[in-house]
N, C-alpha and C positions, 0 to 999 in steps of 0.2 A: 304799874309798869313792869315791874320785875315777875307778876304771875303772868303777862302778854308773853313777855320772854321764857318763860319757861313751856307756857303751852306751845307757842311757835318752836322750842328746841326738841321738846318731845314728839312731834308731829312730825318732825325732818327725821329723828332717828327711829319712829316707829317707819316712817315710808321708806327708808334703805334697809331695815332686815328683812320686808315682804317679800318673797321669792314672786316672779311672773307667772302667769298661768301657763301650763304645757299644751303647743301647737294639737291641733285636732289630729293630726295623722303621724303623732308620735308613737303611737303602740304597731305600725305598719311600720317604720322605720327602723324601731328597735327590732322587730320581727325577723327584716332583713340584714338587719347585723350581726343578728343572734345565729340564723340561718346555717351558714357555715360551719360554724362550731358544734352545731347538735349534727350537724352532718356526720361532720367526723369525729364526734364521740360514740353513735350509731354505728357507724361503720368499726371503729376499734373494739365496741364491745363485737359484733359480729365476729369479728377476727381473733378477737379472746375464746368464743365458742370454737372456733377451728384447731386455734392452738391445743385446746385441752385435749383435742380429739386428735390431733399430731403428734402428742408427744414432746421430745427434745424439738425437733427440725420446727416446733411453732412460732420459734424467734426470730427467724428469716423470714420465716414466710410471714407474718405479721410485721414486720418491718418494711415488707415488699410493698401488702396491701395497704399502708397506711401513706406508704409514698405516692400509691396512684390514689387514694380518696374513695375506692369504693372496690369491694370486691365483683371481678367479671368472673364466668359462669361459660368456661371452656367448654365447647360444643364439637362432639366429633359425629361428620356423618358417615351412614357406611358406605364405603364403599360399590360395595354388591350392589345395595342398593341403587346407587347412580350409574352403574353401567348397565344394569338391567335396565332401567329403564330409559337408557340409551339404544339399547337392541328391541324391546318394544315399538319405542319412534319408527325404526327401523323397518319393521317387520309388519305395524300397520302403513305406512307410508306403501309398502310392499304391495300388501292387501286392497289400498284403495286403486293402485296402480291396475291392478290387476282386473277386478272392477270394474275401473272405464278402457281397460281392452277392449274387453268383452262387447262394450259398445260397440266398437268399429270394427267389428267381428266381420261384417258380411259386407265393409267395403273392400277395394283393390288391396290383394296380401303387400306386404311390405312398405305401404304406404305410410303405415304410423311408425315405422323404423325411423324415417330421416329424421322426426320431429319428435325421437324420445328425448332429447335436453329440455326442451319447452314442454314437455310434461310433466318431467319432475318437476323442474321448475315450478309447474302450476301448483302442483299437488303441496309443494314445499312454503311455496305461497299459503296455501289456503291452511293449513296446519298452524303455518306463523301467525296467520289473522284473527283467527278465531280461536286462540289459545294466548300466548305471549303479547300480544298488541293489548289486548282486551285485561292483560293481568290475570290470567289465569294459567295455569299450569298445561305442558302440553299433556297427551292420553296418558302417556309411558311415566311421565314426571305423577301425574294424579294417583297411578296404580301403586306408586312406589310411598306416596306422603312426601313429594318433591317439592319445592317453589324455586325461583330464582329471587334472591334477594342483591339490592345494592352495597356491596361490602363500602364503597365509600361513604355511604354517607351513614354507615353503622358509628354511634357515641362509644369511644372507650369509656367512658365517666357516666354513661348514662344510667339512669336505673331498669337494672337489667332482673328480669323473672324467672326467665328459663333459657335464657340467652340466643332465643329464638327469634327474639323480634328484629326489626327494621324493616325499611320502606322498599316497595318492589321496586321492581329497572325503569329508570326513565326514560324520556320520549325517546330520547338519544338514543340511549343505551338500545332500544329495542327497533329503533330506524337500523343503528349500523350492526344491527344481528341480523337482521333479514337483508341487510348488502353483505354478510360477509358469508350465510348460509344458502338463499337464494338464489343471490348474485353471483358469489364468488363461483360456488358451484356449476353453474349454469357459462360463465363466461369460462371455466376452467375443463371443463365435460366439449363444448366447442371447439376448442382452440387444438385440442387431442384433437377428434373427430376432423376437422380443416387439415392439421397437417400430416392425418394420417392418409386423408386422401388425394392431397397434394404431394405425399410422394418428399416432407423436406429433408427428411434421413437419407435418400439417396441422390442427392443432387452433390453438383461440382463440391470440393474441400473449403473452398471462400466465398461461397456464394452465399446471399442477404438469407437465403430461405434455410440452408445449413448451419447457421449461426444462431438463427431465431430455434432451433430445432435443440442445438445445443444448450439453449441457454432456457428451452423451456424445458429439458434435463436436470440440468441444477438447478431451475427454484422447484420442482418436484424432489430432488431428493434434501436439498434444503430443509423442503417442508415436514417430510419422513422423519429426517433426524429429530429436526423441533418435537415433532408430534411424540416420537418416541422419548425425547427427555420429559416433556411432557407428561407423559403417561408415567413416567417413573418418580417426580415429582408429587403427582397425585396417588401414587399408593404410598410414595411415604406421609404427605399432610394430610391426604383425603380431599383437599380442595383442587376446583377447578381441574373438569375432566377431559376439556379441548382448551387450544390454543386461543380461538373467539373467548371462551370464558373466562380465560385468564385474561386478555388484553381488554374487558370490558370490564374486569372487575364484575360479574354475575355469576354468583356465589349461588346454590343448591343446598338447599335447611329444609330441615322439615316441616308442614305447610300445618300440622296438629302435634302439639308434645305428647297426649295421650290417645294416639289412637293408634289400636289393638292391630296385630298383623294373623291375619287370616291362613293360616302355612296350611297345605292339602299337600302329601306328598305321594297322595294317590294312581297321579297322572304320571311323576316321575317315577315311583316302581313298578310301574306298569311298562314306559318307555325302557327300563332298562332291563326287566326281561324280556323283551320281547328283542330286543338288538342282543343279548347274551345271546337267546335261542337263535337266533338270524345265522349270528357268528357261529354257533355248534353246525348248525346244517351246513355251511358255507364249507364250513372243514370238513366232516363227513361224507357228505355226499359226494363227491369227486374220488373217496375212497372207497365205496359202495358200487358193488356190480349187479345191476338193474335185472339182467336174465337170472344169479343167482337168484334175489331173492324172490323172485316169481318163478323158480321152479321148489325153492321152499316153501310157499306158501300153496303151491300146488296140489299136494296131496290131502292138504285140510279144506279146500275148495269144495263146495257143491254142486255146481255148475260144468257138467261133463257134457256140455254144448259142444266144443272146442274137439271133438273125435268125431265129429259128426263127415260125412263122406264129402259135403260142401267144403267145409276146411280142407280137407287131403290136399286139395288145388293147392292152396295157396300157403305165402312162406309163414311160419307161424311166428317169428321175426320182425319182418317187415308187413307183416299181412298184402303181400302182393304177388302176383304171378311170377314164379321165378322163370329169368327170362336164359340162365344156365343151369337149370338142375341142378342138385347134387340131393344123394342119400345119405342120411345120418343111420352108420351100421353101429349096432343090429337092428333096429327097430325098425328101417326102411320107411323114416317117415323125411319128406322132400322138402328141401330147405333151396333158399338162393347160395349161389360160391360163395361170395362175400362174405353176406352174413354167416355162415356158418361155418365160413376157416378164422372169423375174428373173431367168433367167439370160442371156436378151438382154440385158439392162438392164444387169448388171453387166458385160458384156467386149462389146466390139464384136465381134471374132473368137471367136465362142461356134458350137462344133462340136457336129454330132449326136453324142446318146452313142451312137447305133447303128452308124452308120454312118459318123462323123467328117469327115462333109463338114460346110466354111462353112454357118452359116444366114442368109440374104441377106434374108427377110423370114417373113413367119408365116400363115397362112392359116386361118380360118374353117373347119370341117368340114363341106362342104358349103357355104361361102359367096366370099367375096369375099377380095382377099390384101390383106392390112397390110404394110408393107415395116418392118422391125427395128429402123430409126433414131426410128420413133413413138413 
């Protein structure tokens, strides 16, 4: 009786110290609780590497980073870059316009005048369709390493590589870029055009159409001002280069972290001397007297055609009949009035183009002599 009892006492207190078997999807849970904590032990030593390379100032900024949970990877685009290729857009948009002129070349002139809004338009369309609809970059954005990215739905916390990523514009996003750059455009290029040729600037002071006139003034200069705080915003973030891109949140990143830029600055020292030399003639030549230096160059000449008894006729000046004589003395060779009191007139030491003697005074054909200082 008493060994019943003690087996039965032993058999209750061996089954209360056996621990239970652990659930099958406990190393997946512990995984996930552990999770967080290797996160941001991760992230702190990351921010220890910073600190050391900071200096003193590594105590804030590692205080900073460990309060957001992960260090982000501030990204500046350039500038230059996004407004060039803003004026690329531009300038092919220009080119393709240009283009389909050309088409309607040999219909009625001014016919495709009335309907340039709905060309751009078109043109502005098919740019949007087959570039930004489709996720891809327009010409001008490609040439530069542009994209448009959705700044809202960019992760502060996420894990970030070269702080380049995030998901392109969505449906949304890219419907109301083509109503605010197609559309807008096209209903706003009309509305000018309508009441420029209705005339609503000059109608009665209270009239419906002088109102509409006035008030399509102020949201144009409205828009000016915008656009210009605008523009002044964006050179100091860099972000968002128009008003549309601000107000859609579609942000311009670069579409490869590592690709090389191709610089030829061939085409532009070539462009600027050639507008330097432009600019020297433009000044010179208006200071240069045209009969001087072809009586300079005259006597190094080899072509003594110009004495010939067929010339004598004619003015050697204007090479035409002169229709008042006059003699250039001494040399008695026939010039028009005109021409040869202006260019008396202009140089004291004004030589025959023929002959390159001084002209000392001028003669009548057939009359009486003028002396050059008259």
């Amino acid at each position: 009786m008493d060994r019943q009892t003690l087996a039965s006492s032993s058999s209750s207190t061996s089954g209360t110290s056996v621990n239970p078997p652990p659930p099958e999807d406990a190393w997946y849970t512990t995984y996930l609780k552990l999770l967080p904590q290797w996160e941001s032990v991760s992230s702190s030593s990351r921010v220890e590497n910073v600190c050391c390379a900071t200096g003193n100032g590594g105590y804030h900024f590692r205080k900073l980073m460990l309060a957001r949970n992960w260090v982000t990877i501030p990204i500046d685009i350039s500038r230059v870059n996004q407004i060039d290729a803003a004026r690329l857009d531009i300038e092919m948009s220009a080119m393709l316009k240009e283009q389909l002129v050309k088409v309607f070349s040999l219909m009625k002139p001014g016919m495709l005048f009335q309907y340039e809004p709905e060309l751009d338009a078109f043109l502005e369309f098919l740019i949007w369709r087959f570039s930004i609809w489709v996720d891809k970059p327009t010409p001008g954005n490609a040439l530069m390493n542009l994209r448009y990215r959705d700044e809202r739905a960019v992760e502060a916390r996420g894990k970030v590589r070269t702080g380049l990523e995030g998901p392109g514009l969505t449906i949304s996003q890219k419907v109301w870029y083509c109503i605010a750059t197609v559309g807008g455009q096209y209903i706003w290029a009309r509305l000018q055009s309508f009441s420029a040729f209705r005339r609503w600037g000059d109608t009665e002071q209270r009239s419906l159409a002088r109102r509409s006139w006035f008030l399509l003034q102020r949201i144009e200069g409205f828009y000016k001002a915008a656009s210009f705080g605008n523009l002044l915003v964006f050179l100091l973030t860099g972000r968002y280069r128009s008003l549309i891109e601000r107000a859609l949140r579609a942000r311009l990143v670069y579409g490869s972290p590592n690709m090389n830029r191709s610089v030829s600055f061939e085409y532009m020292n070539r462009q600027l001397v050639w507008n330097e030399f432009s600019e020297m003639l433009l000044l010179l030549l208006p200071l240069l007297n045209s009969s001087s230096v072809k009586n300079f160059l005259r006597p190094f000449s080899k072509d003594k055609s110009s004495n010939s008894e067929g010339d004598d006729a004619l003015c050697p000046i204007c090479r035409a009949t002169p229709t008042t004589p006059f003699l250039a003395l001494p040399c008695q060779h026939r010039y028009c009035y005109y021409c040869l009191r202006t260019r008396c007139s202009a140089t004291m030491a004004f030589r025959c183009s023929r002959c390159n003697e001084p002209v000392v005074a001028m003669q009548r054909y057939g009359g009486s002599v003028n002396n050059q200082s008259q």
